[in-house]
N, C-alpha and C positions, 0 to 999 in steps of 0.2 A: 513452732508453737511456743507461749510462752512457757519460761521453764518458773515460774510462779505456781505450784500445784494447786495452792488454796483458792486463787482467780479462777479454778474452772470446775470447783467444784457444782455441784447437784443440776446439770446438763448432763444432754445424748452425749455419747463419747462413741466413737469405734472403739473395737477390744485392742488395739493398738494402741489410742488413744489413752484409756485406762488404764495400759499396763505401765504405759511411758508415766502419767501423772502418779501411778503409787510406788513407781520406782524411783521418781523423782523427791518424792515427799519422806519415802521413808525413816532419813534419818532426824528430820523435821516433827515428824506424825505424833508424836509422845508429848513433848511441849506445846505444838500448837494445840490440839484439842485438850491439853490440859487448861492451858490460858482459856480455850473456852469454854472449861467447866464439863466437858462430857460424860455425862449421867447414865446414858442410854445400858453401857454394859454392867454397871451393876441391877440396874432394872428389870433387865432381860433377865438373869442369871437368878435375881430372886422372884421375878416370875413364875419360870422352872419348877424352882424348888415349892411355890407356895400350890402351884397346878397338879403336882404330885408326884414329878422326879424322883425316882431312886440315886439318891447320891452315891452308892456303893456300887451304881452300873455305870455302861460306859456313856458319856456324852461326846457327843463329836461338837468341834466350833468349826463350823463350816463358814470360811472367810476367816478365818483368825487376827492377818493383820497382823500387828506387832506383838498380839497377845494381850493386849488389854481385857478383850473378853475371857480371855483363858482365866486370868488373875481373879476378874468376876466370878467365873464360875467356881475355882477352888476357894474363894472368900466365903461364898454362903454352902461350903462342904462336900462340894462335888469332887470324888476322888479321884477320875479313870479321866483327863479329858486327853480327849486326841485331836489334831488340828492341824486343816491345812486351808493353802493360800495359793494364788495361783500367780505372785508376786515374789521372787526367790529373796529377794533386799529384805520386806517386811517378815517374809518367814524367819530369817536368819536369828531376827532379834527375838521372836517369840518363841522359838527354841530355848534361846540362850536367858528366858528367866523360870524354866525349869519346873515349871507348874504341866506340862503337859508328856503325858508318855512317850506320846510319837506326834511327829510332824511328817506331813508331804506337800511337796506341790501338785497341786491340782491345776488339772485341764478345762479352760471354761466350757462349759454345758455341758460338764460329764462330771461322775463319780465315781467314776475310775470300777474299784475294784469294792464298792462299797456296795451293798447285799439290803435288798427289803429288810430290816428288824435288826439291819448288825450294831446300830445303837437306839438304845431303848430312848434317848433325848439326843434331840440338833437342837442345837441354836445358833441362828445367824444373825447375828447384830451388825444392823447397819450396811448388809452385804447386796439384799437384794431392794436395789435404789435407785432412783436416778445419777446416775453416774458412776454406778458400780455396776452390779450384775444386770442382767435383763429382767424382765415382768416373768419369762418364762422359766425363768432357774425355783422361784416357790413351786412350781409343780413339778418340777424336776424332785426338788428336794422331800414332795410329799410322797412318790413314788418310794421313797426308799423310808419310808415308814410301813410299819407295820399293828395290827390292831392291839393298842395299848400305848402304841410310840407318841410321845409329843415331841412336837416342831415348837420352838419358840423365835420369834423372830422380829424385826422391826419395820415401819414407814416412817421415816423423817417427814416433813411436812410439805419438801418438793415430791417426793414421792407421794404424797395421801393425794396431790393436786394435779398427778399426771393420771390421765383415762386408761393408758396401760398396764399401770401395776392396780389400780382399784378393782379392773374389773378381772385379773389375773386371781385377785383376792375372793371376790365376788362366784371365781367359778369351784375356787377349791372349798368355801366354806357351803357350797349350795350341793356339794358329794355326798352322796346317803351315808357314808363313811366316818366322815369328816365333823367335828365336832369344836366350837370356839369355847377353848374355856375360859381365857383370860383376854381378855381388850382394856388398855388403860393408854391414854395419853397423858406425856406431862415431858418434863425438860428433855432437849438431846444436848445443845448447846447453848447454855442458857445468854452468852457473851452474844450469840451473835441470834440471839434473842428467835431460836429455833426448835419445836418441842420434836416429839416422836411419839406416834404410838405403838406400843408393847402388845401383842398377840399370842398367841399359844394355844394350837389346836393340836388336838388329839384324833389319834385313829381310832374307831371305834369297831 
């Protein structure tokens, strides 16, 4: 494979695949998506807060990453975040900027030991993608919502374009449950001239 991580991104990957390419990029990941402007996790993070997050409860950053989104979320005052990854390299460094209580590594398509309602806001930015997670990890992650929990979350634009996360999206929003309260597209990377749309649904 090539050891270029940024060549393979927003393609099918195996989870082999995936882990090889964010293990690869890790120490990379901070400046390149800086150079391209990455917008997406402060948008997510004041999504959140403007859909009606309790910033004094806990939020989980499910996918964490380096912690970019972590930094998001305590920027617009979110106090409690907890964060994991299922990349050991990128968690290392998300730890190590001290915005988050706890970190773990997580297991793909499982939450381990995480409870329907045990945080009142997830957010995953950027996580469930084409070439990240699968279509089916947002109804993973709606299962562990509880009535009043919001999920905030992202589609990059290779994501809005593949039939499997749309209609993965299409089945969570159509739950008698389940409630959209925020939809907004606009930049993810604006260098490489790529937006994302910002979501946020509520358990009802």
């Amino acid at each position: 494979m090539d050891k270029n991580p940024t060549d393979q991104l927003w393609t099918r990957h195996s989870l082999e695949e995936t882990r090889e390419i964010y293990r690869n990029w890790a120490s990379d990941y901070d400046r390149d998506v800086g150079e391209w402007g990455y917008a997406t996790p402060p948008r997510l993070a004041l999504a959140l807060r403007l859909s009606g997050a309790n910033v004094e409860k806990g939020v989980l950053d499910f996918g964490c990453g380096t912690g970019l989104s972590g930094m998001a979320l305590a920027a617009v005052g979110f106090q409690v975040i907890d964060g994991t990854d299922i990349t050991p390299e990128m968690l290392a460094q998300a730890e190590a900027r001290g915005c988050y209580r706890q970190v773990w590594r997580g297991e793909p398509g499982s939450l381990g030991h995480i409870g329907a309602g045990d945080y009142p806001a997830i957010a995953a930015c950027g996580v469930v993608s084409l070439g990240a997670a699968p279509p089916e990890t947002l109804e993973m992650l709606v299962e562990a919502m509880a009535p009043g929990n919001l999920l905030g979350f992202s589609y990059n634009d290779a994501t809005l374009a593949d039939r499997g996360y749309t209609d993965a999206l299409d089945r969570v929003c159509l739950r008698p449950d389940m409630e959209l309260v925020f939809e907004e597209h606009g930049p993810h990377l604006p260098a490489k001239e790529i937006g994302s749309t910002i979501y946020v649904l509520k358990r009802t």
